[in-house]
C-alpha positions in Angstrom: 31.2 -54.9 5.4 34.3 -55.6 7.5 35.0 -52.7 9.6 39.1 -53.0 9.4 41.1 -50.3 10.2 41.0 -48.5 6.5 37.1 -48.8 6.6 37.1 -47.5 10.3 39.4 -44.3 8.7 36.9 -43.8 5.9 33.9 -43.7 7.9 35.3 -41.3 10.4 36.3 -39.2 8.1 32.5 -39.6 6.9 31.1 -39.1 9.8 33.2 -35.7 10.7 32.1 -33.8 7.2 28.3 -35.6 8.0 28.7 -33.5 11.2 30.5 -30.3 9.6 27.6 -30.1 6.7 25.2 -30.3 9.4 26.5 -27.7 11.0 26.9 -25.4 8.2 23.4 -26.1 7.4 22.0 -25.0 10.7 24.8 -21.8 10.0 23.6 -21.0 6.8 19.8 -21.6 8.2 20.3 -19.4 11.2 21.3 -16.9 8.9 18.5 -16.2 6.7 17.1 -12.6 7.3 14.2 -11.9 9.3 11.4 -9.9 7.3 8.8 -7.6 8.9 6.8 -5.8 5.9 4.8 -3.2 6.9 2.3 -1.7 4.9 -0.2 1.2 5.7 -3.6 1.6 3.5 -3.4 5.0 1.3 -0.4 6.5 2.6 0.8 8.9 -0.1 4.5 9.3 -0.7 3.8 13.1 -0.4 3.1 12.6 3.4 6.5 11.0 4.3 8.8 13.5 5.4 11.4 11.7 3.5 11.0 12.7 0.3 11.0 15.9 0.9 6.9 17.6 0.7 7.2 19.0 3.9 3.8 18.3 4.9 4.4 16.2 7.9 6.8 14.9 9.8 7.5 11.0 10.0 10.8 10.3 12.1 10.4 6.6 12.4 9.3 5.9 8.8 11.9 8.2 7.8 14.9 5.7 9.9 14.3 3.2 7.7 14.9 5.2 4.4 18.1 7.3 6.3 19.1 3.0 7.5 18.7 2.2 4.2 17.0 2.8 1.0 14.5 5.2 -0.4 12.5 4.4 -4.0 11.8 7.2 -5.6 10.0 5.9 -8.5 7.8 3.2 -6.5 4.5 1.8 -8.4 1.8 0.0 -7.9 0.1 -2.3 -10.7 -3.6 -1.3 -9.7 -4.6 1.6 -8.0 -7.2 -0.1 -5.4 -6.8 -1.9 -2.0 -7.6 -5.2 -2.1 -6.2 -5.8 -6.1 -3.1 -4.5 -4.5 -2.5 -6.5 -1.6 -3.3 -9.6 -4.2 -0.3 -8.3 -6.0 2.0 -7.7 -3.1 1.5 -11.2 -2.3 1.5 -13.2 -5.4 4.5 -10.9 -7.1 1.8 -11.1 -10.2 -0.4 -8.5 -12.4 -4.4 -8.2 -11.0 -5.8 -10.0 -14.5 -2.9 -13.6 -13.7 -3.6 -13.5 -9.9 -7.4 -13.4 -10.9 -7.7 -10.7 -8.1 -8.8 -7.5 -10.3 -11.4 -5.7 -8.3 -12.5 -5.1 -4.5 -15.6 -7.3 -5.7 -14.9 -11.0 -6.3 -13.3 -13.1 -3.8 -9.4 -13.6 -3.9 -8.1 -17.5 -4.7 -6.2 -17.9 -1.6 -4.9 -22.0 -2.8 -2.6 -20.2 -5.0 1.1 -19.8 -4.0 2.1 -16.8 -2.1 5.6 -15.4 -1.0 4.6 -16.4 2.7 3.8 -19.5 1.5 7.0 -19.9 0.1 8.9 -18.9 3.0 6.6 -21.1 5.5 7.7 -24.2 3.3 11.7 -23.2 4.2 11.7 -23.0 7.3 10.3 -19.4 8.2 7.7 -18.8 10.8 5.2 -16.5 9.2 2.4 -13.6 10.7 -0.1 -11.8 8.9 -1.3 -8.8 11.6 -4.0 -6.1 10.8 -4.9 -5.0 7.5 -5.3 -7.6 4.5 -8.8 -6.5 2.4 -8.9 -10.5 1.0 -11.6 -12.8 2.4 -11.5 -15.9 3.7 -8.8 -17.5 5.9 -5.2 -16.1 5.3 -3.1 -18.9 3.8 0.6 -19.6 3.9 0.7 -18.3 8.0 0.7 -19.7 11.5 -0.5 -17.0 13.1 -2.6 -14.6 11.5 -4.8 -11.7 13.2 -6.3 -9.6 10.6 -9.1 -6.8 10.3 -12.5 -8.1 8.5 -12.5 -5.8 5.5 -11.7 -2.8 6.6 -11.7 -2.3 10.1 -12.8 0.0 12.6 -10.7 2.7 14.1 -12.3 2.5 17.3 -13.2 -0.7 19.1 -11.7 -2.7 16.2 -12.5 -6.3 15.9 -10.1 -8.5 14.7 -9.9 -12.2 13.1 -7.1 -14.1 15.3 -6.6 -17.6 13.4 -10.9 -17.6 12.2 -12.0 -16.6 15.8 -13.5 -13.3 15.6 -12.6 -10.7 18.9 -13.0 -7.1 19.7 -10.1 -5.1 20.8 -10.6 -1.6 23.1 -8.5 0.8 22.2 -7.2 3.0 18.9 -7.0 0.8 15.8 -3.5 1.7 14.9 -2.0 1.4 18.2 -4.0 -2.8 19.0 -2.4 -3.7 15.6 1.2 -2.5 17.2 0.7 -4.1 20.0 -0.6 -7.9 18.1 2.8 -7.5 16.6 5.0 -6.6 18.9 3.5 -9.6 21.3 3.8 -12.2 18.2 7.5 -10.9 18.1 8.0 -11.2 22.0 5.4 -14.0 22.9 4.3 -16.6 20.1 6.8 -17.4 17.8 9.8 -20.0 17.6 12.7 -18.0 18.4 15.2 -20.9 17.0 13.4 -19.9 13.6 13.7 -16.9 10.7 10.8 -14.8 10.3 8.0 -13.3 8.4 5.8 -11.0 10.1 3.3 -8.7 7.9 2.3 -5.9 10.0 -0.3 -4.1 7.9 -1.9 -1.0 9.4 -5.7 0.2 8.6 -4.7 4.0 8.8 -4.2 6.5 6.7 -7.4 4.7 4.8 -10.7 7.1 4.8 -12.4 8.4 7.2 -8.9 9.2 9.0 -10.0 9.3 12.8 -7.4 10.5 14.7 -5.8 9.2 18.0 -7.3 11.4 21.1 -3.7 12.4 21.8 -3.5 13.5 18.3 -6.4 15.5 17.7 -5.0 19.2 18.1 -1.9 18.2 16.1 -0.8 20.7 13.5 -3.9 23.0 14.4 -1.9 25.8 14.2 -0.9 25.3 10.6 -3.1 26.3 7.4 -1.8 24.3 4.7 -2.1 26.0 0.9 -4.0 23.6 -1.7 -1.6 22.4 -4.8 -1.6 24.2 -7.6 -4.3 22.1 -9.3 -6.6 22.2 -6.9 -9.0 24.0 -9.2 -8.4 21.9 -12.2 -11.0 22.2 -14.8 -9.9 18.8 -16.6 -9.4 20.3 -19.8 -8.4 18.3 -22.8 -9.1 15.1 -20.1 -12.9 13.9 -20.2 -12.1 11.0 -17.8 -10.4 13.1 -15.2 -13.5 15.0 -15.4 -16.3 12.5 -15.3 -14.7 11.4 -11.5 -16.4 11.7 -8.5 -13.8 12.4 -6.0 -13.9 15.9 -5.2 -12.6 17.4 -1.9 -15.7 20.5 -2.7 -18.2 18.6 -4.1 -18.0 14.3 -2.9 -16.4 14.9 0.0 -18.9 14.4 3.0 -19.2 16.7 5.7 -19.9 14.3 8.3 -19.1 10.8 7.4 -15.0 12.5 6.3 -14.6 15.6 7.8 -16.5 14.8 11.2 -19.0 17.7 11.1 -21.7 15.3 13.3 -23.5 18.4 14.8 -25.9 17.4 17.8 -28.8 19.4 16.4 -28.5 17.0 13.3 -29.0 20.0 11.1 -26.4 18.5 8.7 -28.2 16.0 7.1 -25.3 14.4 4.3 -25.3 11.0 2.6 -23.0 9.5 4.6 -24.5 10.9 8.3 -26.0 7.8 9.9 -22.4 5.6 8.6 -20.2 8.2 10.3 -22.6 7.8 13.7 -21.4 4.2 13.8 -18.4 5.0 14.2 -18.5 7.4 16.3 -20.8 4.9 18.5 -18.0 2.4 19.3 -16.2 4.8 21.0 -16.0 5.0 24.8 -17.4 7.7 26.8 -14.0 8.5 27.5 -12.5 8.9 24.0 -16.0 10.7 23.1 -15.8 12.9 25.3 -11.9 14.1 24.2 -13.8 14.2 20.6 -16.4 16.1 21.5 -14.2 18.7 22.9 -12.0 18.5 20.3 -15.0 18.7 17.3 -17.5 20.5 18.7 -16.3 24.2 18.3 -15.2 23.4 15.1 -18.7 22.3 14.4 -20.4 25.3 16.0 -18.0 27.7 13.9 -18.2 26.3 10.5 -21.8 26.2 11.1 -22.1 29.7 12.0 -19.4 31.1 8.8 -21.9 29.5 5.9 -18.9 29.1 3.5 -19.3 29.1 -0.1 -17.7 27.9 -3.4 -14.0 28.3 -3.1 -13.6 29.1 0.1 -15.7 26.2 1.1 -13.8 23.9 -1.0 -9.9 25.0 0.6 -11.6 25.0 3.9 -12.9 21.5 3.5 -9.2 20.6 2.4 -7.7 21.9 5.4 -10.2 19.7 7.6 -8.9 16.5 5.5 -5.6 17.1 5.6 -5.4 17.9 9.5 -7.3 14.6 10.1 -5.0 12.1 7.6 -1.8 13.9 8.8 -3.4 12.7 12.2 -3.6 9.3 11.3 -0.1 9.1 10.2 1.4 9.9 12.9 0.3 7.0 15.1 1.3 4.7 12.2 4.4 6.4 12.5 4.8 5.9 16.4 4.0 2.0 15.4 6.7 1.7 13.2 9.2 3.4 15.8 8.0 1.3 18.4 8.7 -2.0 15.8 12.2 -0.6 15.1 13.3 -0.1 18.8 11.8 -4.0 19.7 14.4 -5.2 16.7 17.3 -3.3 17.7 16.8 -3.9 22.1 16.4 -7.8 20.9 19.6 -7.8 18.9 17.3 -8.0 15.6 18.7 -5.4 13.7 21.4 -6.4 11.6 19.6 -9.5 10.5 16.2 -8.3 9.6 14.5 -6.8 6.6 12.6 -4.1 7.2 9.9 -2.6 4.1 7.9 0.2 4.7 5.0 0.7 1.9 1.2 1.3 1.2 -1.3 -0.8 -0.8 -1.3 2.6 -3.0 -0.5 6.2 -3.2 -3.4 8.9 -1.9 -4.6 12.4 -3.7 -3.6 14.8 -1.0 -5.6 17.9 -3.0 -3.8 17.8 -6.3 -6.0 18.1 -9.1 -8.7 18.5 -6.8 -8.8 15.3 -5.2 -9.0 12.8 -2.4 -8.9 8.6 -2.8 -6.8 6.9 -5.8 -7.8 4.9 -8.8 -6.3 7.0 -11.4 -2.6 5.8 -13.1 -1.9 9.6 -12.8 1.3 10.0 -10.9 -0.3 10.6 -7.0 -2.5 7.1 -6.9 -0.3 5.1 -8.8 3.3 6.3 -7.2 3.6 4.2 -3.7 5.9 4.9 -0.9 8.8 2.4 -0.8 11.1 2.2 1.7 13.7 -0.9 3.0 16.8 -1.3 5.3 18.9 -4.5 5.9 21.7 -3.6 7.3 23.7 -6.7 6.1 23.4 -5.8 2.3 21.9 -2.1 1.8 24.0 0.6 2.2 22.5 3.6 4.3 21.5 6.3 2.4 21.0 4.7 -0.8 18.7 6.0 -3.5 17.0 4.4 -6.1 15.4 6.3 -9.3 14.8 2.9 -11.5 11.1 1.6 -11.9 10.2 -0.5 -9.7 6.2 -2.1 -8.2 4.7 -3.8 -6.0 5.0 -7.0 -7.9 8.7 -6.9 -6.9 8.2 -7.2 -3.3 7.3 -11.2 -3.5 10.8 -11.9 -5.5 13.1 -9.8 -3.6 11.5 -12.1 -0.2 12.7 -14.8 -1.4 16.0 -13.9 -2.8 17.0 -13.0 0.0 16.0 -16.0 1.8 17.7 -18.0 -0.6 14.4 -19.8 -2.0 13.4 -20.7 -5.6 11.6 -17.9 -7.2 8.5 -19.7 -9.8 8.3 -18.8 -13.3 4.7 -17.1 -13.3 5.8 -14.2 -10.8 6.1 -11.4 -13.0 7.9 -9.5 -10.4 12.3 -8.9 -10.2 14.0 -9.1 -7.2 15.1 -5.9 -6.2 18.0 -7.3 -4.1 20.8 -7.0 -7.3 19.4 -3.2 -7.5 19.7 -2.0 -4.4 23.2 -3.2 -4.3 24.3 -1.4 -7.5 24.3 -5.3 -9.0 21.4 -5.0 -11.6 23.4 -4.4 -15.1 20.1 -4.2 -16.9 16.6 -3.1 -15.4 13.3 -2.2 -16.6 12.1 0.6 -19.0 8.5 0.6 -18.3 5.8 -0.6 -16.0 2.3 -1.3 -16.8 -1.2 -0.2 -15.0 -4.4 -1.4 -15.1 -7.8 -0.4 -13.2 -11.2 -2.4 -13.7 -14.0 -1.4 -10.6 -16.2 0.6 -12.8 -19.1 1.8 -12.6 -18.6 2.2 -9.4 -17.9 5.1 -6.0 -16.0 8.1 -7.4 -16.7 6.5 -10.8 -13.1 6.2 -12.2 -13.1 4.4 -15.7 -11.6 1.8 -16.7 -8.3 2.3 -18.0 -5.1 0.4 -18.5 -1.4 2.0 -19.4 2.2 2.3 -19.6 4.7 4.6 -17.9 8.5 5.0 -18.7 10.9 7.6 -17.1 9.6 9.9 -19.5 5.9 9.7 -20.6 3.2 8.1 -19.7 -0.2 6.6 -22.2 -3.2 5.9 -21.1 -6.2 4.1 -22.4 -9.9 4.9 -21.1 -12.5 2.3 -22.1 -16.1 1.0 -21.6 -18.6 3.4 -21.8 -15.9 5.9 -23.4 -12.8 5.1 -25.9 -9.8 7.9 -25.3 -6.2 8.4 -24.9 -4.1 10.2 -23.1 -0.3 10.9 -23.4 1.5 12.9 -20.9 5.2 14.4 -21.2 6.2 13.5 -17.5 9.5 16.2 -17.4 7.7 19.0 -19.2 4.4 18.3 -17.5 4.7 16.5 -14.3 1.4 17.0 -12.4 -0.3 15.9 -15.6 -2.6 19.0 -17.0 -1.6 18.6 -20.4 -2.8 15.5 -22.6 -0.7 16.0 -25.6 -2.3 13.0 -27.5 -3.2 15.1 -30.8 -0.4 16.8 -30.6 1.6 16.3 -33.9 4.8 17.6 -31.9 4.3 14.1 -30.2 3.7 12.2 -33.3 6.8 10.0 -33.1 6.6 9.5 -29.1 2.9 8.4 -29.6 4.3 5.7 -31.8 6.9 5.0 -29.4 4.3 4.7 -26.3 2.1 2.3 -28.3 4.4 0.2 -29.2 6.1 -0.4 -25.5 2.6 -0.7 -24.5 1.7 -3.8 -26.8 5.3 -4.6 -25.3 4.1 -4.6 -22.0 0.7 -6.5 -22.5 2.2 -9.1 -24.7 4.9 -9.7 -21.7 2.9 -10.0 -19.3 0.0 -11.6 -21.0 -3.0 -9.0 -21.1 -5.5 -8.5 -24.0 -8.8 -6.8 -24.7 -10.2 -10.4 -24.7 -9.4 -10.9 -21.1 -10.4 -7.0 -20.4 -14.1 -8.1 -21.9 -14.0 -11.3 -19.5 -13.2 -9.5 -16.6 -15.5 -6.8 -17.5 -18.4 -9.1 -18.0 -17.5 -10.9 -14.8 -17.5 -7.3 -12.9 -21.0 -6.6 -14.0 -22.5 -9.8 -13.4 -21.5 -9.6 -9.9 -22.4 -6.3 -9.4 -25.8 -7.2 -11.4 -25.3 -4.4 -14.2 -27.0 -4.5 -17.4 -24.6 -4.0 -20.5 
């Protein structure tokens, strides 16, 4: 081509939008938010000061809800770590992300939201907590526990290499992610970081600083702490007790020197509290060993046994909390010194929701409202307004669209999940009605059946199978703590109807069936070498 002086006009003029779109690019790129998702392992919405129990108090969590947005109706889609976490990640149900039990191994070649967001230009971290074997995909740097970690003395997996840490569990998985944050990654580039803490999860060892915390406080059980389970075979059949599966040493700490208390879980506990250091056993032992002495000398009995028992747990999980809280705070303040703030997304969650007494109970498992309701929490300055309060549905399958809306990247097909970006900002003109549960590890600990189900604003139906066949129906406004299946009720005729009908609903939408119930039952006992 002859470069004459028109030509020469045109491919100036060329060149100068060449150079403005590459500029707006790099604009538009350098604006993507930042994302730091935390997640804590069995931290029960009750024991966030935020919404309002008055159990504890969580100051740092509690920024990010008054910064932001608080869920109040926050799910989960299977009430057990590691199905959870597969969930979280994959924005799909346990039975389509093949991940339906703590048993069998997680695929991790399928897609992920990290994944996503490592292909556009984010710089991605996994750090502490993540219950799936094998090597995390879809991060450049990853440091996670091996299943569930140690409190003490953790060891860690940093990119396959395997190291142990000295220290407190919840305070080493702070500082990974605060260095990754100062030290490791490509400051020209948005980010992902996943900091995923082991605490509150059982057997709740507190920080030696926070050992006395709250000593001077008696909390009173729920209401339901003496359940008897009428009406609801399933809820009785469990093996989750505070009175009677709750072990003295291995959760509650009682390792007496004389080794006079002789439980199940005695010589697991006495691992633990082996890879502590002289120095943090000694603060312990000061701490434990009076109590020891004087439970030892009191004999307790029946009910007083069992609310004295629940005042040992709760003490201890509160405990735990609060150093997951100091993490969080400690996150916060890096974002905001580093001029972070404004441009970065900030979730606060757990991998499920916790029995803190009611009905009798510790652990999860169940759909009933404690287990299955999660903590959610988010802030982003840029979009979400502080102070904002959501009552819709939402779950955990959410959290892997809403990434990647916001970071402006295709969201595929098979997640099953909505972005709650449209909701938070008052946006969403239509959102769902109902969300649906499932649980498959049984037989198994604290032998929870099998059940699947379907929750609206309203009720709630559940469906018990395997070695059982019932249903239960629960009026969520009349009956909210769930002590009165109304099922047979003929007064409920109509909502029965109702329930099973958004429940086929539910399955048919998102692809569930008996059929695939019986594979992934047959699988579960296979690997657990079960005869059926």
């Amino acid at each position: 081509m002859i470069l004459n002086k028109k030509n020469f006009i045109k491919f100036s003029f060329l060149a100068i939008f060449m150079l403005v779109g590459c500029k707006e690019e790099k604009e538009v790129a350098a604006k993507k938010p930042n994302i730091i998702f935390i997640m804590s392992d069995d931290h029960a919405y009750q024991a966030i000061s935020a919404y309002g129990h008055g159990l504890n108090n969580t100051p740092n969590i509690d920024r990010i809800a008054n910064e932001g947005v608080i869920f109040n109706k926050g799910f989960v889609n299977n009430s057990i770590c590691a199905p959870s976490r597969a969930a979280m990640l994959t924005g799909k149900h346990s039975f389509k992300n093949g991940k339906v039990d703590n048993i069998r191994p997680f695929n991790w070649d399928q897609d992920n939201f990290a994944k996503d967001l490592q292909k556009n230009g984010y710089q991605t971290a996994l750090v502490g907590k993540i219950h799936l074997d094998g090597l995390p995909q879809g991060f450049d740097y990853s440091n996670v526990l091996p299943g569930q970690g140690q409190y003490y003395s953790p060891d860690f997996i940093e990119n396959g290499e395997k190291k142990t840490y000295p220290g407190y569990i919840t305070n080493v998985t702070t500082d990974i992610a605060l260095n990754w944050l100062e030290t490791k990654r490509d400051k020209e580039k948005p980010f992902l970081l996943m900091y995923h803490q082991k605490a509150p999860h059982r057997t709740w060892m507190p920080e030696e600083k926070y050992l006395t915390l709250m000593d001077s406080i008696t909390f009173d059980p729920p209401a339901n702490f003496f359940d008897d389970y009428e009406g609801r075979p399933a809820a009785a059949g469990q093996e989750m007790s505070i009175y009677k599966d709750m072990d003295l040493v291995y959760d509650l700490k009682m390792l007496d020197k004389e080794g006079e208390l002789k439980t199940k879980y005695r010589g697991m506990f006495q691992r633990k509290y082996h890879r502590m250091t002289d120095e943090q056993k000694a603060a312990w032992d000061a701490y434990y060993d009076p109590i020891i002495a004087d439970f030892k000398s009191k004999n307790l009995k029946g009910k007083e046994l069992a609310v004295w028992k629940y005042n040992r747990y709760m003490h201890d999980y509160l405990r735990t909390i609060q150093s997951v809280d100091d993490g969080v705070g400690e996150v916060l303040d890096y974002l905001k010194e580093n001029g972070l703030e404004e441009n970065t997304i900030v979730v606060y969650t757990s991998d499920q929701g916790f029995y803190l007494g009611e009905h009798g109970w510790f652990d999860k498992r169940f759909m009933y409202e404690e287990s299955f309701r999660t903590p959610i929490l988010m802030k982003y300055p840029k979009e979400i307004k502080a102070g904002t309060v959501i009552d819709e549905l939402v779950q955990n399958i959410d959290f892997a669209p809403t990434f990647l809306d916001y970071a402006g990247v295709k969201i595929d097909e098979s997640i099953q999940g909505e972005s709650l970006r449209k909701l938070v900002k008052g946006e969403a003109s239509e959102w769902r009605d109902a969300i649906y549960y499932t649980f498959y590890e049984y037989p198994a600990e604290h032998k929870v059946k099998r059940h699947y189900g379907v929750r609206t604003d309203k009720f709630k139906l559940i469906h018990f199978y395997y070695d059982v066949d019932k249903w239960e129906l629960y009026d969520l406004e009349k009956d909210p703590t769930e002590m009165n299946n109304v099922y047979e009720d003929s007064k409920y005729a109509s909502i029965k109807e109702e329930m099973h009908q958004q429940l086929e609903k539910m399955r048919t939408k998102y692809g569930d069936s008996d059929e695939l119930n019986q594979k992934n039952l047959n699988n579960y006992l296979e690997a657990k070498n079960i005869k059926h």
